[in-house]
N, C-alpha and C positions, 0 to 999 in steps of 0.2 A: 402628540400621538406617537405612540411605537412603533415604528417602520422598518422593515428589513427585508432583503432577497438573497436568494438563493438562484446561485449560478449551475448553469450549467453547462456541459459539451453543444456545442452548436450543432453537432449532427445525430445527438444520442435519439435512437429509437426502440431500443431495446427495454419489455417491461420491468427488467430487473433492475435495470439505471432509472428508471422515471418512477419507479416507486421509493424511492429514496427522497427525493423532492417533494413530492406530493405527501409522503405521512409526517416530515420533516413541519411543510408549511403547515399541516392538519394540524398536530402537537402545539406548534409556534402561535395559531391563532386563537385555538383554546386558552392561551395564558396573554390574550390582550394584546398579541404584534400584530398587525397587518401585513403580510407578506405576500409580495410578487415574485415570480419566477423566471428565470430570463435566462435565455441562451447566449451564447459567447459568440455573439455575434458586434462586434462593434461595440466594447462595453466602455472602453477607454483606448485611447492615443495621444498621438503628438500632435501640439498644432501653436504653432508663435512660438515654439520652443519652451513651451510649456505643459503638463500633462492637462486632459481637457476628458470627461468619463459624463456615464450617466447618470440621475440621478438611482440612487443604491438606500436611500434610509442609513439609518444607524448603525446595521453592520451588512456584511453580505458573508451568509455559508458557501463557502467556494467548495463546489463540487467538479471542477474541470480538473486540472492538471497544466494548464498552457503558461507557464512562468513569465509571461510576459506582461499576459493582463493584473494578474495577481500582483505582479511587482509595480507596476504601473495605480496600481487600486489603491495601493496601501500607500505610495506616494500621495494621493489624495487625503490622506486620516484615516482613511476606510476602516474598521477591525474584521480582520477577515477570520472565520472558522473553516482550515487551519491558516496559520500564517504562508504567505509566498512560497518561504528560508525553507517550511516545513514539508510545503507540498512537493518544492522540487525536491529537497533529498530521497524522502519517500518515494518519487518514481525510478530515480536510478541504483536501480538497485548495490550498483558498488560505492556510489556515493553514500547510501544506507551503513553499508559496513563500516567504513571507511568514519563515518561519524561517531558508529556504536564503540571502535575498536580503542580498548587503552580504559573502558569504562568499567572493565568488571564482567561483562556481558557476556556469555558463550554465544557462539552460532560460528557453522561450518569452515572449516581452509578455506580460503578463495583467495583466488590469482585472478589479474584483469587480463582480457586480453588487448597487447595496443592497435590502435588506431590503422589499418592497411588506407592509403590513399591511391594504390597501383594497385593492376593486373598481377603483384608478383606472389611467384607460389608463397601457400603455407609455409612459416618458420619452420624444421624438424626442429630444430634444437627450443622452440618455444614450446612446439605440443609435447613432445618427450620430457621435456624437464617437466610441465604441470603433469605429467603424467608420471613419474617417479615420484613429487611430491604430493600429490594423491590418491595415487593409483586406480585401481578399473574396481568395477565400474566407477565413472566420475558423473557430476552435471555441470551441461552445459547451459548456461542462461543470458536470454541476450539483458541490455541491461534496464531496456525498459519494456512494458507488455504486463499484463493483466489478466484475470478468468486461468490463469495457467498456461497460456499460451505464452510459445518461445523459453518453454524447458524442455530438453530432452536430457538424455542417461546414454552416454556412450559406455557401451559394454567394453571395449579394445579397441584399439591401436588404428582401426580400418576406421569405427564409425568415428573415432574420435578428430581425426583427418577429413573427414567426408562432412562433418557438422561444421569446423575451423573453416572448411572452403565455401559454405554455405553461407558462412555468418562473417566472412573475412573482412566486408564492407560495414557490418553492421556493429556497433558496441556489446561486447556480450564479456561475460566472465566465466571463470572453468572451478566450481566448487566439487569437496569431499560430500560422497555421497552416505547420506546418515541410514545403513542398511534397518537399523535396530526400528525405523520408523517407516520404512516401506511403504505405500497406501493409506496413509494415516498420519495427521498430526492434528495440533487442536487452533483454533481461533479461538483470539479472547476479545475480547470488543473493552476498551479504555475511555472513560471519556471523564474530563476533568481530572485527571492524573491518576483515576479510581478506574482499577479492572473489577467490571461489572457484572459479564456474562461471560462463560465460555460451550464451547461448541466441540462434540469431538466430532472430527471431519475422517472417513472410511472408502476405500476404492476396493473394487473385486479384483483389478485385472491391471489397472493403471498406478503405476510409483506413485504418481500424482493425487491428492485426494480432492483437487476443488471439486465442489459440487455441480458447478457449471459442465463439470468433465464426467460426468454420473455420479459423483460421490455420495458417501449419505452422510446428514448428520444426528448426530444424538445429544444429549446434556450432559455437558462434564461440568462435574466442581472444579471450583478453584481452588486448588489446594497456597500451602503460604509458598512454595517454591517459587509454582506458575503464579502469583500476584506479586511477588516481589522481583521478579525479573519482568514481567510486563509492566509493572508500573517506572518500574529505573529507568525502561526504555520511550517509552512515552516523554518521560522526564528532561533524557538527555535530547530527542529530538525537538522536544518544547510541542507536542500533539495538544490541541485541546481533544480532539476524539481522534481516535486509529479501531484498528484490526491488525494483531499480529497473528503469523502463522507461526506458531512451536511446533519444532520436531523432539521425539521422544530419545534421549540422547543413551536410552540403552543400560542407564548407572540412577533411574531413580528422578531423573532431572531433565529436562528441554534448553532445547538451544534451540535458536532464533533462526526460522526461514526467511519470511518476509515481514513486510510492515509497512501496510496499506491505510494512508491518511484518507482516503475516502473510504473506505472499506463499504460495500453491501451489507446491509443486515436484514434486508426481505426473510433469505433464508433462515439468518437467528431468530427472528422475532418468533417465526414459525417454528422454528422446532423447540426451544426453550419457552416462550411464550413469554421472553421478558421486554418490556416497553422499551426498546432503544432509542424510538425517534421520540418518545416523552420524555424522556432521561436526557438526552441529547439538549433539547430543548428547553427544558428546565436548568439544565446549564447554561446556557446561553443566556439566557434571560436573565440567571444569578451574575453574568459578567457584566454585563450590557447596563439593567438596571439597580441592582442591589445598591 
């Protein structure tokens, strides 16, 4: 028998996170898997000095982020959708770049900021320098966070001091701000190394354009630019499915915001009205069983 689960946040409550699971398993059961749903609660550990887990079936869709268990999972044989390697680079966002960079790849200047373990003021000579090789406005983003949350846009010298002191314990990084894309860039939804769908993503009032944040979205084609840099990337992070954000880089072409291994597609499904979690799951099941 075909068996598999789908993981999740142990504390998710939010409709927009549980309908990811639930049309996932819907899709998955239509083509003959059985599928449970389980939260990350105690899924695997240590115990005799050996990894000890629950049972999971033939593969498990990791939809948490907690690099622990995933690493811990795949010790087991598990095949996870994505990989452990995959989901933690994707949450860190500098860790993102840092993978993409030397590949061909555009997306924004970014500078990390390091690690404060003291009360001691802000570096000047740290925030000044990312600020001569940026300049104003810049963003700032801590380096892990989701839905938009943990970006701001220092206009000068004041906010950009006042965010640094805000985030001085927290991991974040100091990128160029891509003006030519302002309240707008597009999502592409990737799965099987194939960009699918895309999304164009709009704000009235907000730099930011998640949806979560009021944005709107509409249907954009995929032209060969945005598929061949979404598909590279996918490639280089080893994704079986993601969500990238492209920003509109001003000259004809996008560069790379983020790039979210779990990505939501509640909101794709709906406004394009293309089958993500059937597609998704049609891949899987070409990996699994083919």
């Amino acid at each position: 028998m075909k068996q598999g689960t789908i993981l999740i946040n142990a504390y998710t409550q939010r409709e927009s996170e549980l309908y990811q699971p639930k049309r996932l398993k819907e899709e998955l059961e239509k083509l003959g898997v059985s599928v449970q749903i389980k939260r990350n609660i105690l899924p695997a550990g240590l115990a005799d000095a050996n990894v000890v887990s629950e049972q999971f079936g033939d593969f498990c869709v990791y939809l948490d982020k907690d690099r622990y268990a995933g690493a811990l999972l795949e010790k087991t044989g598990l095949r996870l959708f994505n990989s452990a390697a995959a989901v933690a680079v994707c949450d860190d966002k500098m860790a993102t770049f840092a993978a993409l960079a030397g590949e061909g790849i555009p997306f924004p200047d970014s500078y990390f900021a390091p690690l404060c373990y003291s009360d001691q003021p802000v570096s000047t000579e740290l925030l000044d320098g990312v600020a001569a090789r940026l300049g104003y406005p810049l963003v700032v983003k801590t380096c892990y966070g989701s839905l938009g949350q943990g970006v701001f846009l220092a206009e000068n010298r004041e906010q950009l001091f006042a965010l640094a002191r805000k985030l001085q314990s927290v991991p974040h990084l100091f990128q160029k701000f891509v003006a030519s894309s302002k309240g707008r860039d597009v999502r592409v939804i990737v799965i099987g190394g194939e960009a699918r769908v895309a999304m164009l993503r709009t704000s009235n009032g907000d730099f930011r354009s998640n949806i979560e944040l009021g944005g709107k979205g509409t249907p954009y084609e995929i032209d060969k630019t945005l598929k061949a840099v979404s598909e590279k990337v996918a490639r280089v992070l080893k994704l079986d499915y993601c969500g990238i954000d492209m920003l509109f880089d001003g000259a004809g072409g996008y560069t790379v915001c983020e790039v979210n291994s779990n990505a939501f597609f509640g909101g794709m499904e709906r406004v394009t009205g293309y089958p993500v979690a059937a597609e998704y799951a049609k891949y899987i099941v070409k990996v699994m069983y083919d």
